[in-house]
C-alpha positions, 0 to 999 in steps of 0.5 A: 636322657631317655624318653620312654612312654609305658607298654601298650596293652589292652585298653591303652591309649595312645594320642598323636597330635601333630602340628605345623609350626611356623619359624619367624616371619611367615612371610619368609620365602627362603626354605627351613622356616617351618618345622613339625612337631608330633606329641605321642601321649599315653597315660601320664607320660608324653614325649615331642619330636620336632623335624625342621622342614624345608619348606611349609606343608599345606596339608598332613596325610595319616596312616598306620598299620597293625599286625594284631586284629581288635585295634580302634583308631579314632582320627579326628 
């Protein structure tokens, strides 16, 4: 099966939520319990990964970078 969101053109949006999941008991010490998943939408179509940590993240840094000038990056 292929996930496969449509081209991105002018006018496109294109949204990332991501999450830190927690895996059975929170208060588990061992690592592995903790995974993160990132939802990319755009129009009506949405694809989900999901990585399994090795150990719970307190904090999520963003970043991108574009080649092409005129993008609008909204974080919030």
């Amino acid at each position: 099966m292929t996930n496969q969101l449509p081209a991105v053109t002018s006018g496109s949006t294109v949204t990332f939520d991501i999450e830190a999941v927690t895996l059975g008991t929170a208060n588990n010490s061992e690592g592995g319990n903790a995974k993160l998943r990132v939802t990319i939408s755009s129009s009506n179509r949405e694809v989900v990964f999901d990585w399994l940590l090795d150990q719970s993240c307190g904090s999520l840094y963003f970043g991108c970078s574009f080649f092409y000038p005129g993008w609008k990056v909204l974080v919030f």
